[in-house]
Backbone as CSV, one residue per row, in Angstrom:
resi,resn,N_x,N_y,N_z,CA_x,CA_y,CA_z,C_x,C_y,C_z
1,UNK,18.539,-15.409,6.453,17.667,-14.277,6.213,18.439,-13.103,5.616
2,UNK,19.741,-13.128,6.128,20.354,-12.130,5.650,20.565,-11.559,3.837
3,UNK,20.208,-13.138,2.897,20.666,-12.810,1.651,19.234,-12.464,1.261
4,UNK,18.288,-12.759,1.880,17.020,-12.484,1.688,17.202,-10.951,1.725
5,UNK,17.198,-10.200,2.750,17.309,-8.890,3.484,18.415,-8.002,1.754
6,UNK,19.077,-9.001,1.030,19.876,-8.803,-0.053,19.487,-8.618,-1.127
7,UNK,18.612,-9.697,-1.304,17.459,-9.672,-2.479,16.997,-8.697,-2.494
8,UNK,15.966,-8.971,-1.371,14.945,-7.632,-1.830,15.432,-6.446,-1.609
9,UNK,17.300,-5.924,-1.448,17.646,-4.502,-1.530,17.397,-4.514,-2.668
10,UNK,18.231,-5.675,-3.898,18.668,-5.267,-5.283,16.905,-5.038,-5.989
11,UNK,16.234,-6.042,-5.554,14.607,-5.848,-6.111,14.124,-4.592,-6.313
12,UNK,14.476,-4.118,-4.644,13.529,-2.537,-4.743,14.413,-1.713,-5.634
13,UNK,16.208,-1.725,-5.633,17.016,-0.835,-6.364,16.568,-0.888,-7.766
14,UNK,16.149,-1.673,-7.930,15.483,-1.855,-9.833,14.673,-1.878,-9.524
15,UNK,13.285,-1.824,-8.817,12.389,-0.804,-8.714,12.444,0.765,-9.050
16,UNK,13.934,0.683,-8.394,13.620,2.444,-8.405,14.324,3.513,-9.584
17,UNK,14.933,1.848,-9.727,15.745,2.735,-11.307,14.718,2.650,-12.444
18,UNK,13.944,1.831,-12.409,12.796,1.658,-13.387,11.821,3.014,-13.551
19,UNK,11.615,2.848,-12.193,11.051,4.502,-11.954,11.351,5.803,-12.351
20,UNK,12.941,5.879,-11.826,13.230,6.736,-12.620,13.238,6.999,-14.083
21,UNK,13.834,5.768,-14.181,13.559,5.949,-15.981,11.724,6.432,-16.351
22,UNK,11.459,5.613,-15.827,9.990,6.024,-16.136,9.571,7.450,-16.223
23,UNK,9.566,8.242,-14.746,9.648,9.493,-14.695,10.232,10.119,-15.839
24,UNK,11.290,9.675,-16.174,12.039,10.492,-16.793,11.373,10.968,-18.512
25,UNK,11.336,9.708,-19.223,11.082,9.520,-19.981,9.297,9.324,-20.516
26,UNK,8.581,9.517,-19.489,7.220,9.803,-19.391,7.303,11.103,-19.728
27,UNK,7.299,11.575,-18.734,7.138,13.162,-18.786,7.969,14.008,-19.999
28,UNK,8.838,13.556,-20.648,9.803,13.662,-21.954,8.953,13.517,-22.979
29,UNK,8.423,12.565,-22.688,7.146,11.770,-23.993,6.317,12.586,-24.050
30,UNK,5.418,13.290,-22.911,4.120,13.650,-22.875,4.564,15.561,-22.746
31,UNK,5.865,16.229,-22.801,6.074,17.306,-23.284,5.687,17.985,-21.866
32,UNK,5.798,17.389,-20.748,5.709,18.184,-18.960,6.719,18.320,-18.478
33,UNK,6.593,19.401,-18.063,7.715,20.156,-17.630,8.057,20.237,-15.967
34,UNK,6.590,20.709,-15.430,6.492,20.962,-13.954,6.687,19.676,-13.168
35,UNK,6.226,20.157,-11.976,6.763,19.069,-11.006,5.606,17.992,-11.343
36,UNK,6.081,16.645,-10.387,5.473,15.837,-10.809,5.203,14.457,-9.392
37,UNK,4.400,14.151,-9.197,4.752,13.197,-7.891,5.674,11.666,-8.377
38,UNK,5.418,11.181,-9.727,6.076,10.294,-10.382,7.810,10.597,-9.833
39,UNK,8.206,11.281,-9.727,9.175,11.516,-9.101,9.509,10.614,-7.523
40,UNK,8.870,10.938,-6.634,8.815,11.134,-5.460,8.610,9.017,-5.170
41,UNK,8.473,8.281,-6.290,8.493,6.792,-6.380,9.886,6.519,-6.120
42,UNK,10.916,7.194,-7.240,12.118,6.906,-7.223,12.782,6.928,-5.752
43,UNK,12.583,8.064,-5.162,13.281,8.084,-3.885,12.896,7.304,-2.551
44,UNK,11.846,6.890,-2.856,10.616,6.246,-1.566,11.520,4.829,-2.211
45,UNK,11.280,4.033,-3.203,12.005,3.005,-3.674,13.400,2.800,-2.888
46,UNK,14.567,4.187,-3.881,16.010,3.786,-2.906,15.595,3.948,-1.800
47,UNK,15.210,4.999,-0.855,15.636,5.329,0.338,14.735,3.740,1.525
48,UNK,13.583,3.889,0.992,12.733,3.123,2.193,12.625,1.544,1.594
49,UNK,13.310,1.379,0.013,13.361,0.130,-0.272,14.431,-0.593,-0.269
50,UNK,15.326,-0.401,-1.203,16.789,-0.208,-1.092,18.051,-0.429,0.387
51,UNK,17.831,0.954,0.619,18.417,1.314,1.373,18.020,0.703,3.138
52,UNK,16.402,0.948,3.095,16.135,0.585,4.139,16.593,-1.442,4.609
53,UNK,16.413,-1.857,3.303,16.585,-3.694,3.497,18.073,-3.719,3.666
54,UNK,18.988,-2.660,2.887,20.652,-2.917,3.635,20.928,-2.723,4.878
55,UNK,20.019,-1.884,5.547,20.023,-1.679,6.781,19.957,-3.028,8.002
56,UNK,18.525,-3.474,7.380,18.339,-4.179,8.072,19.087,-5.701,7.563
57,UNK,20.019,-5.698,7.147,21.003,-6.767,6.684,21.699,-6.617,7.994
58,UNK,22.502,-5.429,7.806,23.582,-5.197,8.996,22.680,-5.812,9.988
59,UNK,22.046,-5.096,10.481,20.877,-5.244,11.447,20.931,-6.656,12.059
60,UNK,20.768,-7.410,11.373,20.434,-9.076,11.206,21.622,-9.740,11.732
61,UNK,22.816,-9.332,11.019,24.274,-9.721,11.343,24.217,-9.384,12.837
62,UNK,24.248,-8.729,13.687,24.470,-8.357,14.676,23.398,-8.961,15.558
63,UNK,22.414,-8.476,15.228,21.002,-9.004,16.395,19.953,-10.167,16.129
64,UNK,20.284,-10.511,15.007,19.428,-12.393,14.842,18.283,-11.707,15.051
65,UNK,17.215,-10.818,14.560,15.550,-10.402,14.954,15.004,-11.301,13.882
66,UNK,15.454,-11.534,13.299,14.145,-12.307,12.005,13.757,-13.389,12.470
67,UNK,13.262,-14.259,13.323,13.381,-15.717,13.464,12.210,-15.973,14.175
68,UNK,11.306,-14.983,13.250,9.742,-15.396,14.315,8.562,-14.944,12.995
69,UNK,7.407,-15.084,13.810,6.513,-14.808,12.941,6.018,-13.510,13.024
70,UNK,6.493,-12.868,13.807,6.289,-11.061,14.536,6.615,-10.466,13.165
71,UNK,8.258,-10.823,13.077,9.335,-10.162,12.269,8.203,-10.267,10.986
72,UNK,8.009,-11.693,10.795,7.492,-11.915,8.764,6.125,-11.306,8.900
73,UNK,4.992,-10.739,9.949,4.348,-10.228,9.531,4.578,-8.814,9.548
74,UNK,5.484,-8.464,9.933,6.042,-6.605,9.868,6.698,-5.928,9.036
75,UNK,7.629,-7.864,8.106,7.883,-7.170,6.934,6.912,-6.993,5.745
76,UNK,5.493,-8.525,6.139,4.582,-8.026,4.914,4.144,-6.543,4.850
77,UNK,3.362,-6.680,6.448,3.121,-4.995,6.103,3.995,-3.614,5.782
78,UNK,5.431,-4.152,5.751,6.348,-2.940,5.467,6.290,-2.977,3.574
79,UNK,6.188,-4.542,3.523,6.073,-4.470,1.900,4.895,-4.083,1.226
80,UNK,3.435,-4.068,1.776,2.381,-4.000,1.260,2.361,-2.340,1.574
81,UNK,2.295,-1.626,2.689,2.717,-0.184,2.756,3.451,0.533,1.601
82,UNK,4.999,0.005,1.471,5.792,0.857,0.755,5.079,0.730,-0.735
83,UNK,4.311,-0.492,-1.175,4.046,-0.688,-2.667,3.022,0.117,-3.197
84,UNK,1.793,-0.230,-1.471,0.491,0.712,-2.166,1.001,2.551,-2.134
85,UNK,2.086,2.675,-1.082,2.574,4.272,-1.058,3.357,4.390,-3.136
86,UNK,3.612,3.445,-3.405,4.710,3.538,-4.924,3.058,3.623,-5.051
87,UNK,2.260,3.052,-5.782,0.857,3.574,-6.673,0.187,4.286,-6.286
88,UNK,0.331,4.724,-4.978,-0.344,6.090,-4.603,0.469,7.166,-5.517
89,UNK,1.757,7.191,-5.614,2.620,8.040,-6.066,2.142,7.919,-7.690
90,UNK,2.100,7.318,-7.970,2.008,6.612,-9.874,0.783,7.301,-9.812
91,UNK,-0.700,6.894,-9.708,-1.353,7.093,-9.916,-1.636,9.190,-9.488
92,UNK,-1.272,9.459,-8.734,-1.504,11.164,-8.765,-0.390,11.369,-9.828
93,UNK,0.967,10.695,-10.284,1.804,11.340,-11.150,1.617,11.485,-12.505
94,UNK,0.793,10.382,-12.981,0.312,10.174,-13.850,-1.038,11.008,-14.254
95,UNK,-2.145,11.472,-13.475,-2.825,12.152,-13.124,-2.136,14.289,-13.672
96,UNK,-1.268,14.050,-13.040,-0.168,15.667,-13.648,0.166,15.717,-14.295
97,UNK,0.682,14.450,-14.713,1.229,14.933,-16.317,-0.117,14.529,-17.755
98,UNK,-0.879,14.092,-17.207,-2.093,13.972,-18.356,-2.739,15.511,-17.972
99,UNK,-2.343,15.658,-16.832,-3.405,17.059,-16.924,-4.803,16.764,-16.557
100,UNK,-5.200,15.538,-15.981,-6.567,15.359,-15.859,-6.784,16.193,-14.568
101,UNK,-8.333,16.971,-14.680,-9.189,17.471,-13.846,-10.056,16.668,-13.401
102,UNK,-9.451,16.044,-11.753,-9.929,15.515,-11.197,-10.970,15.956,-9.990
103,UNK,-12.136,14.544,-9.802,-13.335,15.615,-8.773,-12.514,15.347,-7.709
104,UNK,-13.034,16.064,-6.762,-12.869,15.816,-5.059,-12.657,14.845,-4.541
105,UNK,-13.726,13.634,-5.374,-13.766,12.347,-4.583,-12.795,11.588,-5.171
106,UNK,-12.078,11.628,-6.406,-10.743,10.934,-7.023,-9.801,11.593,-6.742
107,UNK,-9.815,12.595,-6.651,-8.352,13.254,-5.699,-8.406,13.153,-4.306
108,UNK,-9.464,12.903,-3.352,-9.001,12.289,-2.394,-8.671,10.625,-1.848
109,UNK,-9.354,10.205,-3.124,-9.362,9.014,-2.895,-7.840,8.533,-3.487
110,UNK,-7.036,8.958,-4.866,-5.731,8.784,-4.505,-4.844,9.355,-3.512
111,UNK,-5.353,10.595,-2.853,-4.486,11.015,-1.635,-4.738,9.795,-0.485
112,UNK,-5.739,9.002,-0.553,-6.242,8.149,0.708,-5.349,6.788,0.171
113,UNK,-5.240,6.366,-0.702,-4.394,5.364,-1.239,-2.978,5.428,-0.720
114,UNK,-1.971,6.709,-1.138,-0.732,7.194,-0.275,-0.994,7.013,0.934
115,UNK,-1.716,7.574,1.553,-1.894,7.697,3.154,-1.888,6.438,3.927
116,UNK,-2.941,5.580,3.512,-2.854,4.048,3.694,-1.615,3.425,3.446
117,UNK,-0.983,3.535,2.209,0.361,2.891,2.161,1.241,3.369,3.442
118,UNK,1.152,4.773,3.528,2.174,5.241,4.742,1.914,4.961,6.038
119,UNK,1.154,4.726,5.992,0.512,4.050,7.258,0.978,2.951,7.490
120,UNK,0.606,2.116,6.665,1.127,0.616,6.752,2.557,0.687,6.617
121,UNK,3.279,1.687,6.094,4.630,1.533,6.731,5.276,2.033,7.915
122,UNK,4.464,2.666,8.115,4.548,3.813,9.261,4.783,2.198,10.531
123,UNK,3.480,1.309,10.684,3.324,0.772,11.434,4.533,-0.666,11.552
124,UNK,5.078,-1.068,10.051,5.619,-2.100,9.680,7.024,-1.733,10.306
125,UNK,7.698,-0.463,9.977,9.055,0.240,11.062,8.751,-0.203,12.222
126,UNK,7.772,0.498,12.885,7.727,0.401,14.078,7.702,-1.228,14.928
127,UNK,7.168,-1.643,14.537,6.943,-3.526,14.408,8.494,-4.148,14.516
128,UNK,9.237,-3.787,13.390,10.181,-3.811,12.829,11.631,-3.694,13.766
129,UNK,11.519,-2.368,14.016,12.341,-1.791,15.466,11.494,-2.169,16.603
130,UNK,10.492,-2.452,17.180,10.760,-3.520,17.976,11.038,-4.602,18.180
131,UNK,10.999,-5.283,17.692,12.230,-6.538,16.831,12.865,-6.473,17.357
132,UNK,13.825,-5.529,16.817,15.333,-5.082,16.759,15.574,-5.327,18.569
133,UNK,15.191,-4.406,18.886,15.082,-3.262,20.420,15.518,-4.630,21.046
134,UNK,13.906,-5.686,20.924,13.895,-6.843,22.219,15.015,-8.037,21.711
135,UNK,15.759,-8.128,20.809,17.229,-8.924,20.767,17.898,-7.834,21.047
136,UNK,18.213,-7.147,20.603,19.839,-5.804,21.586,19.888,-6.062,23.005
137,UNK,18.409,-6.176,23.270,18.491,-6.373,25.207,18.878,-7.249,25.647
């Protein structure tokens, strides 16, 4: 499991360099200046994609948690969370830099898209670290 836990660091890390580039060169293209949520992909990528699966490499080395069906459904939902939170992000970033005037019900409904993703990761950690918790003991 561990080279798995490897994979998908380098996956999400080119996720997030993609992103950036994207960001970067979007908003370059389309002549925007201000802030932008397209941004805020890149770092959710390294930090909670990236970074978070090296973690749980070490993690693995030490405490053997992956070896059930608990673990593989905590990482789907950690993966289906962090992805719909990345197009929650895309879709309002994209949204700022077109400049579209959006109604009430499409601006909350991509704020409800983020929220759901965070949620589902919110819950997939937690899942996750208990895992962890009940092998340490």
């Amino acid at each position: 499991m561990s080279k798995k836990y490897a994979d998908t660091a380098l996956i999400y890390a080119l996720t997030a360099l993609v992103s950036g580039v994207f960001y970067r060169e979007f908003t370059k293209f389309n002549g925007f200046t201000g802030r932008t949520n397209l941004a805020f992909m890149h770092t959710h990528y390294f930090l909670l994609g990236m970074f978070f699966f090296l973690a749980l490499l070490l993690l693995e080395k030490n405490f053997l948690f992956s070896d059930g069906k608990r673990t593989k459904r905590a990482l789907l939902l950690y993966h289906v969370g962090l992805n719909i939170t990345g197009a929650g992000f895309l879709l309002r970033g994209l949204t700022q830099v077109w400049g579209m005037a959006l109604s009430r019900g499409m601006d909350a409904s991509i704020a409800g898209i983020a929220g759901i993703g965070h949620i589902l990761l919110g819950i997939g950690l937690v899942l996750l670290l208990l895992q962890i918790r009940k092998k340490a003991a």
